[in-house]
MISE-159194 format. One line per field, with one value per residue: residue in one letter; y, x, z of N, C-alpha, C, O in turn. Coordinates in Angstrom, 3 decimals. Layout:
BEGIN
kollo <- A;...
nc2 <- Y;...
nc1 <- X;...
nc3 <- Z;...
cac2 <- Y;...
cac1 <- X;...
cac3 <- Z;...
cc2 <- Y;...
cc1 <- X;...
cc3 <- Z;...
oc2 <- Y;...
oc1 <- X;...
oc3 <- Z;...
! end
This chain:
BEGIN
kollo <- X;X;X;X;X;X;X;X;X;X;X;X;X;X;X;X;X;X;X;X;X;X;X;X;X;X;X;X;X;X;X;X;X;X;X;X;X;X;X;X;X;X;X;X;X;X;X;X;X;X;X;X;X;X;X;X;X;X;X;X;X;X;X;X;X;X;X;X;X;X;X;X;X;X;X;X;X;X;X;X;X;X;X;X;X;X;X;X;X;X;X;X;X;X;X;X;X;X;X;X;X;X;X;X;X;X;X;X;X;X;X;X;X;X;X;X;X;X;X;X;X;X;X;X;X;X;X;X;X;X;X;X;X;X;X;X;X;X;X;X;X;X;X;X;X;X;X;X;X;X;X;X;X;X
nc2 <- -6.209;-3.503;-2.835;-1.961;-0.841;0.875;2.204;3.766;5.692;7.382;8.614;9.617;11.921;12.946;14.109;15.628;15.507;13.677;14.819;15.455;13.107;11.528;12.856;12.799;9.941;9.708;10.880;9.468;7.777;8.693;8.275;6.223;6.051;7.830;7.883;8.675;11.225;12.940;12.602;13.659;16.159;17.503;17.998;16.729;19.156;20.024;18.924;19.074;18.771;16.645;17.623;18.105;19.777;20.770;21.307;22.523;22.178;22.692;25.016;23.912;21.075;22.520;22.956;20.662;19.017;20.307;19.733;16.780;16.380;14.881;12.247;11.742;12.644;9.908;8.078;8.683;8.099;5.739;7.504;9.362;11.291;14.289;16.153;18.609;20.397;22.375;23.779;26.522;26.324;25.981;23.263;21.492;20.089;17.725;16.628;17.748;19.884;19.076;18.505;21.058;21.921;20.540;19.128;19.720;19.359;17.206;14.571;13.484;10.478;9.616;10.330;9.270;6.856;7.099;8.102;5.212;3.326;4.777;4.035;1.339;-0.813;-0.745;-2.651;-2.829;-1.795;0.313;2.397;2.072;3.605;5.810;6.720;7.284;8.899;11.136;11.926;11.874;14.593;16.109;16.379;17.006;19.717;20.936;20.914;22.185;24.703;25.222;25.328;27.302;29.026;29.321;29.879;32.877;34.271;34.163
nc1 <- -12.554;-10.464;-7.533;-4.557;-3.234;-5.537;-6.490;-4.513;-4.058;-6.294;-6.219;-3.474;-4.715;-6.200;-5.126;-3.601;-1.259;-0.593;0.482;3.042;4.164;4.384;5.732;8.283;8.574;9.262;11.842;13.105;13.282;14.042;16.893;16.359;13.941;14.536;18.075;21.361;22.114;20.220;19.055;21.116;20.814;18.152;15.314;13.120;11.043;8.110;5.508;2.104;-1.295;-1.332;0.548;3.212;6.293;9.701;13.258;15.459;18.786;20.122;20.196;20.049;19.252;16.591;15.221;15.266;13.722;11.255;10.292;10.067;8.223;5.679;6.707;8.328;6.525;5.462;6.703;5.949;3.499;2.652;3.077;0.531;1.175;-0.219;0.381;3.642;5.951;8.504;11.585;14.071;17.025;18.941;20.019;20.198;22.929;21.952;22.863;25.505;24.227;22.975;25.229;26.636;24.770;23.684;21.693;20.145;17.904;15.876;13.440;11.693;11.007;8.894;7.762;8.875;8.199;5.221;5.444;5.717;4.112;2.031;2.914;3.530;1.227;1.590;2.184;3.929;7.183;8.989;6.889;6.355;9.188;8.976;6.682;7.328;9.469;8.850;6.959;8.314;10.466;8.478;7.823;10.080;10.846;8.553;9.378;11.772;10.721;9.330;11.038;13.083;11.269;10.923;13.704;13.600;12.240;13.733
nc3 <- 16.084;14.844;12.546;13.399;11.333;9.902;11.857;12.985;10.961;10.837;13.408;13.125;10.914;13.574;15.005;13.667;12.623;10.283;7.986;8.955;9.671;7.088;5.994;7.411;7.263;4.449;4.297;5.359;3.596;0.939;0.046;-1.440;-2.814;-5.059;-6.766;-6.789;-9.101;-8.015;-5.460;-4.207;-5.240;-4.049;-1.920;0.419;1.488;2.786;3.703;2.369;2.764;1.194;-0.618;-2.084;-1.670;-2.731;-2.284;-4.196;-5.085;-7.825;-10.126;-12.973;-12.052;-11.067;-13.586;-14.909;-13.213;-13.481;-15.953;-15.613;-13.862;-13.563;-13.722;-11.444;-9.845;-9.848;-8.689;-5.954;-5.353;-3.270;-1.006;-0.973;-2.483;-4.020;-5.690;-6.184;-5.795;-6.953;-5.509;-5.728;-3.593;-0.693;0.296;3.604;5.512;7.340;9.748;9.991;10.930;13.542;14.805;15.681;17.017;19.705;21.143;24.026;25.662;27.330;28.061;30.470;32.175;32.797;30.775;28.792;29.730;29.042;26.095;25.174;26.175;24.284;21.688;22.020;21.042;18.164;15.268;12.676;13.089;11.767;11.209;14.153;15.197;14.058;15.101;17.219;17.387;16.616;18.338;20.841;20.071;19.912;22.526;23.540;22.286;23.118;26.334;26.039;25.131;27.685;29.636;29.175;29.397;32.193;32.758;31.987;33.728;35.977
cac2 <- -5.409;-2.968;-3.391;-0.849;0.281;1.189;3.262;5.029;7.254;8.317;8.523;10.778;12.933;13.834;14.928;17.135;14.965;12.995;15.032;15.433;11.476;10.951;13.606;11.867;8.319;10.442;12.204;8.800;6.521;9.517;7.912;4.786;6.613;8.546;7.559;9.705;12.351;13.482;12.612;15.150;17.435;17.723;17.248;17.212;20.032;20.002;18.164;20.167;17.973;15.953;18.773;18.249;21.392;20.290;22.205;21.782;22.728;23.432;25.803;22.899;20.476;22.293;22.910;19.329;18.355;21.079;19.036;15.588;16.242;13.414;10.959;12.194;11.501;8.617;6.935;9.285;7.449;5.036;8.415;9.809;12.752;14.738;17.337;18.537;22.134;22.488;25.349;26.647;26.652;25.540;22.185;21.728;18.900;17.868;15.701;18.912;20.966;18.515;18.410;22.262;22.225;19.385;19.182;19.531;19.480;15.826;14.277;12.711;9.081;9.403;11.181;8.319;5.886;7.396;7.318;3.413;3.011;4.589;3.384;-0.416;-1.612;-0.607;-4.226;-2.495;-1.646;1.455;3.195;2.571;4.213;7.371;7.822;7.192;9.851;12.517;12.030;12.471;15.460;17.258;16.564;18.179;20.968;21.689;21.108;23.652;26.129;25.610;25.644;28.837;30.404;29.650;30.721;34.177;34.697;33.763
cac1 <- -11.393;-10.309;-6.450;-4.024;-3.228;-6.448;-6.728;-3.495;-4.421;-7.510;-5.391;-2.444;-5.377;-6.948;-3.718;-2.509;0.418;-0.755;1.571;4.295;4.607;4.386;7.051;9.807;9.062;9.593;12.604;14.233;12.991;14.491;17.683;16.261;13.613;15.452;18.807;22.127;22.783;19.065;19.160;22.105;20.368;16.815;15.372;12.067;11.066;7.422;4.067;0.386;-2.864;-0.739;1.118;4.641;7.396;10.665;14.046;16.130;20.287;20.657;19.559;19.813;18.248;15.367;14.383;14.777;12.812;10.355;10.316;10.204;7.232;5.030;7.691;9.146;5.168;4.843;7.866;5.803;2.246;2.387;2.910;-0.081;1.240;-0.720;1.278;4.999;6.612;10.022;12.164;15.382;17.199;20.058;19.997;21.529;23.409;21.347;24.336;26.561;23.557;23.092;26.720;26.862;23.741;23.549;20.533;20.590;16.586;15.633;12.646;11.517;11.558;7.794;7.441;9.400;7.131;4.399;5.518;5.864;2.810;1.741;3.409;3.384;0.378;1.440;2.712;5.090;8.361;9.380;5.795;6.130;9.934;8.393;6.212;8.009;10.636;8.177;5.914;9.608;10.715;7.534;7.368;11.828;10.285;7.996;10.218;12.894;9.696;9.009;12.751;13.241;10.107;11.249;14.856;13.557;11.883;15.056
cac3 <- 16.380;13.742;12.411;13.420;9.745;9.552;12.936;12.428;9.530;11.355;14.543;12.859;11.156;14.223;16.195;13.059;12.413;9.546;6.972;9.577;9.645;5.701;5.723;8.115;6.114;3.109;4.456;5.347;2.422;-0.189;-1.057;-2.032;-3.517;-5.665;-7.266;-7.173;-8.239;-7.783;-4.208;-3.360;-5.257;-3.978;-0.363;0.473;2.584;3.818;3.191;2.972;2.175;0.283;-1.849;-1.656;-1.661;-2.770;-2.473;-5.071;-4.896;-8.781;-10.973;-14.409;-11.624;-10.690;-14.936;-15.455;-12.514;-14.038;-16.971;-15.547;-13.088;-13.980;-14.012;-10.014;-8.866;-9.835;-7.576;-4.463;-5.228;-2.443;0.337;-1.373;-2.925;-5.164;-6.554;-6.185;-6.430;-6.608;-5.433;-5.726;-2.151;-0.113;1.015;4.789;5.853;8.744;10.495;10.395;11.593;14.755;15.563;16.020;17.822;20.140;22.027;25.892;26.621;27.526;28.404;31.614;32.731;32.941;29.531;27.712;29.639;28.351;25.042;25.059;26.237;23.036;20.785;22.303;20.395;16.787;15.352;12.235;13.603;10.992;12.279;15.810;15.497;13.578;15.975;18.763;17.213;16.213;20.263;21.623;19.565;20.086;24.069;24.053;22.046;24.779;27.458;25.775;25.637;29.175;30.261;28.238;29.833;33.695;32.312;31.759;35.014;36.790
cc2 <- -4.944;-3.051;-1.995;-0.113;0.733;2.173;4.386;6.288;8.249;8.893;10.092;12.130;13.864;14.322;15.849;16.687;13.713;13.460;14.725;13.852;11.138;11.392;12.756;9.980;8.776;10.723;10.598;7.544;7.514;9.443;6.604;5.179;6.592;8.360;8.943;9.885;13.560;13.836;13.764;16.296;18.421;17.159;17.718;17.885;19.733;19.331;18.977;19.228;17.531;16.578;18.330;18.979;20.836;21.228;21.648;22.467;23.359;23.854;24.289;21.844;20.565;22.619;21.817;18.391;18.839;19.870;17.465;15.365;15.317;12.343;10.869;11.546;10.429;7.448;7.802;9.015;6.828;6.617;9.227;11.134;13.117;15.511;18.024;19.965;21.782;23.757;25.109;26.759;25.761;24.395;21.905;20.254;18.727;17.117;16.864;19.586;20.384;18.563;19.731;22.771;21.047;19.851;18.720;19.581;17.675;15.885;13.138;11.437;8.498;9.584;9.634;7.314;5.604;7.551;6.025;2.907;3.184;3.872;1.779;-0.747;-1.255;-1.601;-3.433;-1.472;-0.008;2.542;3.739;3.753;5.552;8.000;8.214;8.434;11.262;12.848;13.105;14.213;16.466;17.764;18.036;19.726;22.061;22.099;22.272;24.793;26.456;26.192;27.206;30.120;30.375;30.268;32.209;34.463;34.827;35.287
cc1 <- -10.772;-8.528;-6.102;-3.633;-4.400;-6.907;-5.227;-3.449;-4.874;-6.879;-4.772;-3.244;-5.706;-6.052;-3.299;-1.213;0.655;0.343;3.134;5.030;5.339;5.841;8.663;9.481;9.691;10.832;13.864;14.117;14.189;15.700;17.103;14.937;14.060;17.010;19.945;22.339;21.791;19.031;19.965;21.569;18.858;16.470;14.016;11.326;9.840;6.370;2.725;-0.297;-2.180;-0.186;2.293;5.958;8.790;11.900;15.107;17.309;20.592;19.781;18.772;18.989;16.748;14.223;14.569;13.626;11.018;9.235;9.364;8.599;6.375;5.621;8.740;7.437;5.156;5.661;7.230;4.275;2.290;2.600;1.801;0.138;0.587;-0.601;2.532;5.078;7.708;10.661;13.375;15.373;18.702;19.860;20.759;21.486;23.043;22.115;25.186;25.542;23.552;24.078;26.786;25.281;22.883;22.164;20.813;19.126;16.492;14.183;12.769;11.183;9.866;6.681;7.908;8.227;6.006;4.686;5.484;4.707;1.724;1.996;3.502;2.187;0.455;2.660;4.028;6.001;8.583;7.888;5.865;7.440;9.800;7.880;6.556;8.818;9.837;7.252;7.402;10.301;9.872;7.429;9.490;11.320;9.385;8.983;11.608;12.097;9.531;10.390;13.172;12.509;10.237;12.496;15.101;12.924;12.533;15.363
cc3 <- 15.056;13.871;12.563;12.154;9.306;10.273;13.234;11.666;10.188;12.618;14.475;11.756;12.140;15.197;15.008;12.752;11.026;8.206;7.663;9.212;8.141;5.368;5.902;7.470;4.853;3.070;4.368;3.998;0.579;-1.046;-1.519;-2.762;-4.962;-6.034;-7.357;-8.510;-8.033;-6.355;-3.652;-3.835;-4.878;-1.951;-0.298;1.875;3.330;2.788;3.494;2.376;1.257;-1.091;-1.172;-2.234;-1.788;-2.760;-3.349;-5.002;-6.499;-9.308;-12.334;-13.522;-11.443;-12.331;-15.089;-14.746;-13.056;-14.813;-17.089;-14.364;-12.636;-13.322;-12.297;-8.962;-8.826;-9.243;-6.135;-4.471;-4.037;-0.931;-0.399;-1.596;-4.056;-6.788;-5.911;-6.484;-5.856;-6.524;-5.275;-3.986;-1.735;0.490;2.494;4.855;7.117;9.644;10.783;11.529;13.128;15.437;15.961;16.701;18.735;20.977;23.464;26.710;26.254;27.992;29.521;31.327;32.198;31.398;28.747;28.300;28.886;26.561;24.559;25.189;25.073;21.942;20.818;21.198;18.823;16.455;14.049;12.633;12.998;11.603;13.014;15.804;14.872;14.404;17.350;18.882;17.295;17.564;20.540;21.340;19.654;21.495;24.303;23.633;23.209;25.897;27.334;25.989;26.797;29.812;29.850;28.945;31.466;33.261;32.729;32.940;35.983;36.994
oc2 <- -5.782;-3.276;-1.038;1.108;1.069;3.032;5.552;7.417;9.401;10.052;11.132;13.200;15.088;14.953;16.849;17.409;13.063;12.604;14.069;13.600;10.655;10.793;12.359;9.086;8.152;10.890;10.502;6.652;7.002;9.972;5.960;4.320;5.683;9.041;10.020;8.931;14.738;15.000;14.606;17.355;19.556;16.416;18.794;17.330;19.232;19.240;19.413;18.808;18.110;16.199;18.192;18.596;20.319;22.245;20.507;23.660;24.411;23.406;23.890;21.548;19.679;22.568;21.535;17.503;18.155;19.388;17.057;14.268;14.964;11.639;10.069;10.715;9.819;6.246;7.663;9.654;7.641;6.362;10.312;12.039;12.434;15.525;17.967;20.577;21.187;24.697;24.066;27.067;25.038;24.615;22.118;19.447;19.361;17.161;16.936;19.795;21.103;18.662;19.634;23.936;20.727;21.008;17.759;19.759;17.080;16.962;12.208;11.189;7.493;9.221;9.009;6.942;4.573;6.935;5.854;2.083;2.366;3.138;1.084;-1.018;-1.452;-1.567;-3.462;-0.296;0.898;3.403;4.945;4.839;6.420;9.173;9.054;9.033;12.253;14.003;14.322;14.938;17.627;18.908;19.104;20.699;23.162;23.230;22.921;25.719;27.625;27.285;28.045;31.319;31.304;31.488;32.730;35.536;35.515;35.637
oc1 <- -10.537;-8.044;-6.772;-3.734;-4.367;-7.624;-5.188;-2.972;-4.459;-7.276;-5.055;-2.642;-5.654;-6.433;-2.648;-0.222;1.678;0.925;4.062;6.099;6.462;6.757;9.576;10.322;10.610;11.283;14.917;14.916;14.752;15.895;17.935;14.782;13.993;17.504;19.600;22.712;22.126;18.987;19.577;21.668;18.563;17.043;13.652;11.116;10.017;6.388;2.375;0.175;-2.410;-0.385;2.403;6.503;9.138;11.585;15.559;17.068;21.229;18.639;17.619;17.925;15.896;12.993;13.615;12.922;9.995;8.135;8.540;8.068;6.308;5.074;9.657;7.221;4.849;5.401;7.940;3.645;1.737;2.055;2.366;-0.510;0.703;-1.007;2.364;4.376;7.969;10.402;13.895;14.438;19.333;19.352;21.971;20.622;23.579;21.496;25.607;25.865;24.071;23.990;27.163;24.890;21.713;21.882;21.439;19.020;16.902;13.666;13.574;11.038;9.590;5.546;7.034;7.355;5.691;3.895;5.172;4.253;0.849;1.188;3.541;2.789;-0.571;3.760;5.170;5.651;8.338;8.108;5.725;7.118;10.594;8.077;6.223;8.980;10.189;6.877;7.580;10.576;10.259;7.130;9.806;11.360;9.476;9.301;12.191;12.421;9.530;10.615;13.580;12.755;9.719;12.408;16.023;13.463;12.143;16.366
oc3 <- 14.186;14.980;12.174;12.029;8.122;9.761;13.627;11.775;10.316;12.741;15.071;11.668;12.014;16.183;15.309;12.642;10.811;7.539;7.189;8.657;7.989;4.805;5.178;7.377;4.322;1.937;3.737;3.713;-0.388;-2.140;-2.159;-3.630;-5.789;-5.135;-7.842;-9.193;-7.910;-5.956;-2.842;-3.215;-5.250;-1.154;-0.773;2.954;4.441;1.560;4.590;1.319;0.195;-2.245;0.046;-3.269;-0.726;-3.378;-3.249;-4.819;-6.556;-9.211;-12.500;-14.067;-11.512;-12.355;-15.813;-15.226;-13.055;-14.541;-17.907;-14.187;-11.458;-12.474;-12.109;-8.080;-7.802;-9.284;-5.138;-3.628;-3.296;0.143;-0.535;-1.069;-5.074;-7.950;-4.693;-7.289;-4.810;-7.275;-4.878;-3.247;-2.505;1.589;2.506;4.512;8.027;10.708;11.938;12.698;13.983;16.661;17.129;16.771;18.520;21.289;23.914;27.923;25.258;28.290;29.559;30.130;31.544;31.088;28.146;27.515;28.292;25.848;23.381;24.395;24.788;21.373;19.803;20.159;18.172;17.007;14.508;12.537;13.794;12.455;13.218;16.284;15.233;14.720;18.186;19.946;17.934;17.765;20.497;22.295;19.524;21.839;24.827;24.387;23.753;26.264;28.202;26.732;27.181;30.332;30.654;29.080;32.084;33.399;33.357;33.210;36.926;37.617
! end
């Protein structure tokens, strides 16, 4: 019997969600990461084949990060990142953004079951609630698409 950290990888390869994941550990590990007053100024936007796209809030931040390149990988070794670009951009406060855009699509009774059922046999905790978050978030997505697309037929 092969160990679930070992069938995970291959797992979140073959669904297409293997960056997505690295991302949202990434997204919530980033202040402890990273040290203020880096943290407020940088956020990390998206993950490709282990390239990672950073947005950066200041101008003098994103030439020192320029600078410092090297020395920013090598605290993002363990999420296997390869290489780093940083861009200028606006950082959003994703707590404000939620509050002014509450979500009103839910998922069924049967849908969450089925999530659990997945997610039951993966033994570390921080994992299972990634993936539990990122199943859930993908199935509301749907269900807003579908809702959206009887909506308009109405």
């Amino acid at each position: 019997m092969r160990k679930i950290g070992f069938v995970l990888p291959s797992l979140f390869n073959t669904l297409g969600i293997e960056d997505a994941v690295k991302l949202k550990l990434l997204r919530k590990k980033w202040g402890e990461i990273f040290s203020s007053p880096l943290r407020d100024y940088t956020y990390p936007k998206e993950i490709k084949e282990g390239f990672l796209y950073v947005v950066v809030s200041s101008h003098a931040w994103l030439n020192e990060l320029r600078l410092l390149k090297d020395d920013f990988l090598k605290k993002l070794v363990s999420y296997e990142i390869k290489d780093v670009e940083f861009k200028f951009g606006r950082i959003y406060n994703s707590k404000r953004n939620n509050d002014r855009n509450p979500k009103n699509i839910n998922i069924s009774k049967q849908q969450e079951q089925w999530i659990n059922d997945i997610v039951k046999k993966v033994n570390d905790d921080e994992i299972r609630l990634v993936l539990k978050n990122l199943i859930r978030k993908n199935l509301e997505n749907i269900n807003g698409i579908i809702k959206g697309a009887n909506h308009e037929r109405i």
